[in-house]
N, C-alpha and C positions, 0 to 999 in steps of 0.2 A: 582523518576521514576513514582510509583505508583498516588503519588500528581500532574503529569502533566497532566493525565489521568481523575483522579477523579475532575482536574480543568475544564476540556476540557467539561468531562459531565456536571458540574455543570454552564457552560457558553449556552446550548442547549437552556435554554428558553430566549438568548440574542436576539433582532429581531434584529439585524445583520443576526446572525447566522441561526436563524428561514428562514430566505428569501433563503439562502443559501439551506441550509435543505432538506427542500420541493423542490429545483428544484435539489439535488444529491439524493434524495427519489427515485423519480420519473424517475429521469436518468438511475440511477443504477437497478429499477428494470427492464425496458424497455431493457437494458444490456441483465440484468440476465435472462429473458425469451428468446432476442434474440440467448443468448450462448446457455442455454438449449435445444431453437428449431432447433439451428445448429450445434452442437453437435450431438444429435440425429440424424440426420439426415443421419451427415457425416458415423457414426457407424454403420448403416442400409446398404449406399449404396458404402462404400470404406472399404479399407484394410489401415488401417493409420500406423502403426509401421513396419508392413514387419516382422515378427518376429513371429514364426507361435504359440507358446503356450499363447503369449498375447492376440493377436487376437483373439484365441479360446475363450481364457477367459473371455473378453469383452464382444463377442457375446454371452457368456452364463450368465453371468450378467445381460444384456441387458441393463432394465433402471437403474439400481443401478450404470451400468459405466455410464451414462448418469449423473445420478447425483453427481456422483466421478467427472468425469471430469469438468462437471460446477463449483463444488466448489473449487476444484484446479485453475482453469483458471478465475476466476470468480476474485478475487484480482489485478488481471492485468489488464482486460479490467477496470473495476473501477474506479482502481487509473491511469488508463491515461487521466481521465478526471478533476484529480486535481489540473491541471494548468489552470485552466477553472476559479476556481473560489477559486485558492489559495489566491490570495492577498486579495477580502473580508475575506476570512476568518480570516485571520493572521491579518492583520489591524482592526478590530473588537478584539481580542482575546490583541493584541499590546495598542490599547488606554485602555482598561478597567485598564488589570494589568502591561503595560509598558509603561507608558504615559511622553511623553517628546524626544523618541527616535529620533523626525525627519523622515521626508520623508524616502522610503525603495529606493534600487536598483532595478528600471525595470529592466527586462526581455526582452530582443526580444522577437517576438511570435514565430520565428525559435528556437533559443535557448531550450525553452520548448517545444517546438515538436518535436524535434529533441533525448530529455531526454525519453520525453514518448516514442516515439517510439521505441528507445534504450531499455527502460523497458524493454515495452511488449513483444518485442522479448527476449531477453534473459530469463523470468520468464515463458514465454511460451515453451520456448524449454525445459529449465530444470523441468518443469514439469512432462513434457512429458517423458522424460528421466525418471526422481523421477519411474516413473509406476513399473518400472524391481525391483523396491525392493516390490512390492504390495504382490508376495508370501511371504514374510517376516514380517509380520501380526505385531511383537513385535517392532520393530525398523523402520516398516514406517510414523507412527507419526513423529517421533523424526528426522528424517530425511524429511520430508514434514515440518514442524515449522523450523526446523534451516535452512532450507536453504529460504524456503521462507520470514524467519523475517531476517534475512540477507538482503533479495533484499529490501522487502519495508520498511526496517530502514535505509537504502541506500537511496533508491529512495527519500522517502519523507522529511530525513535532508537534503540532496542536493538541492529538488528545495527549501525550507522553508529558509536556509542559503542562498542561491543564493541572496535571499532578500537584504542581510545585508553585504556581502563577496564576492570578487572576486572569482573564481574559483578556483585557487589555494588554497586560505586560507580554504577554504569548504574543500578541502578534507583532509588538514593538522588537521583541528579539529576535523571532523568525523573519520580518521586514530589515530588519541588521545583518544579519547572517542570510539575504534570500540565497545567497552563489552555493556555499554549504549547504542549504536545505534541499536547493535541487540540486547538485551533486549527489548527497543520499537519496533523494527520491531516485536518480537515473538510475546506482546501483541496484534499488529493490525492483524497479522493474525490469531491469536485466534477470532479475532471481527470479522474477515470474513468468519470464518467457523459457525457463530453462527446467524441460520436466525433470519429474520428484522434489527438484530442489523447490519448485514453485508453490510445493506443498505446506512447505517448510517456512515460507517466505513471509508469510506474516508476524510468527513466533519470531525470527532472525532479524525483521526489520525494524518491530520493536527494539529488542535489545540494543540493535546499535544507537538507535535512534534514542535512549535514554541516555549513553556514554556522549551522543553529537550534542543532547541538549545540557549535559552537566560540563562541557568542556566549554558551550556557548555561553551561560550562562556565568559562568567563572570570569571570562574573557570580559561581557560587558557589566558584571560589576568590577574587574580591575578599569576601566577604561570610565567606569562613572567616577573614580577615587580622586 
């Protein structure tokens, strides 16, 4: 798990990856100042929850919900741009350390839009939800990482498998392996709570997440033999 990880970084000064990089840099933080500034915004001029001591609380927070909320929602908007420029990544990350595999399985561009917008909706509502445990200071962590490395070790073996495996088989391996899948999910949302590096987090969490599914993927075909 940790070796997929520590591959993924030590692939960064790959100029595949470099090319990549620089325009999820730049994407992401272009994001992240968007969400920031709308965000903000919305918290100024709406009642978003309906729920009258959240509310309170937000508005007396003020920018500190502003940057609650950013970094909560901030993984989502992200990683829907991971279909953007998953196959360099994965095909770069594929020749160096799995060379011989053969061509991957396209994607429609429906298919992946269709995944992302899936996400983002679903990470976005449970977020939001997530908030109602915020008085509960000791157990909101713990409840913000499990359920968020849930979605994005979800999210990001499904499209990274898609590659290699009909739809079916993707969820029958990731359903095999769920403990691994959210283990890497919890690590990438660590990556997204931790600025610059958050920036960087979707390019990085691909990568490992191609090493988490060729080493899964090995495992249950030894295991079907």
């Amino acid at each position: 798990m940790l070796s997929a990880f520590e591959r993924a970084f030590g692939q960064l000064r790959d100029p595949r990856i470099i090319r990549v990089l620089a325009l999820s840099l730049v994407l992401s933080a272009a994001l992240f100042v968007a969400l920031w500034v709308g965000i903000g915004f919305l918290l100024t001029q709406t009642s978003l929850f309906e729920i009258g001591w959240l509310d309170t609380a937000i508005d007396l927070l003020g920018g500190l919900a502003t940057a609650l909320l950013t970094f909560l929602l901030f993984p989502a908007v992200a990683s829907a741009t991971v279909g953007f420029f998953l196959d360099s990544v994965a095909e770069a990350v594929e020749a160096r350390h799995y060379p011989g595999l053969g061509p991957a399985r396209r994607q429609a561009l429906a298919e992946v839009l269709f995944t992302s917008a899936k996400f983002v909706g679903v990470f976005v509502l449970l977020n939001l939800a997530m908030l109602v445990f915020l008085p509960f200071a000791p157990i909101f962590p713990f409840v913000v990482y499990g359920v968020n490395g849930y979605l994005l070790g979800r999210e990001y073996f499904e499209l990274v498998a898609a590659r290699r495996m009909e739809p079916g088989q993707v969820r029958a391996v990731r359903r095999a392996h769920r403990l691994t899948v959210l283990a890497a999910g919890v690590i990438m949302a660590g990556l997204f709570t931790l600025p610059v590096a958050n920036l960087a987090a979707p390019v990085i969490g691909t990568a490992a997440m191609v090493h988490i599914f060729h080493g899964l993927a090995q495992r249950t075909r030894m295991a079907s033999r």
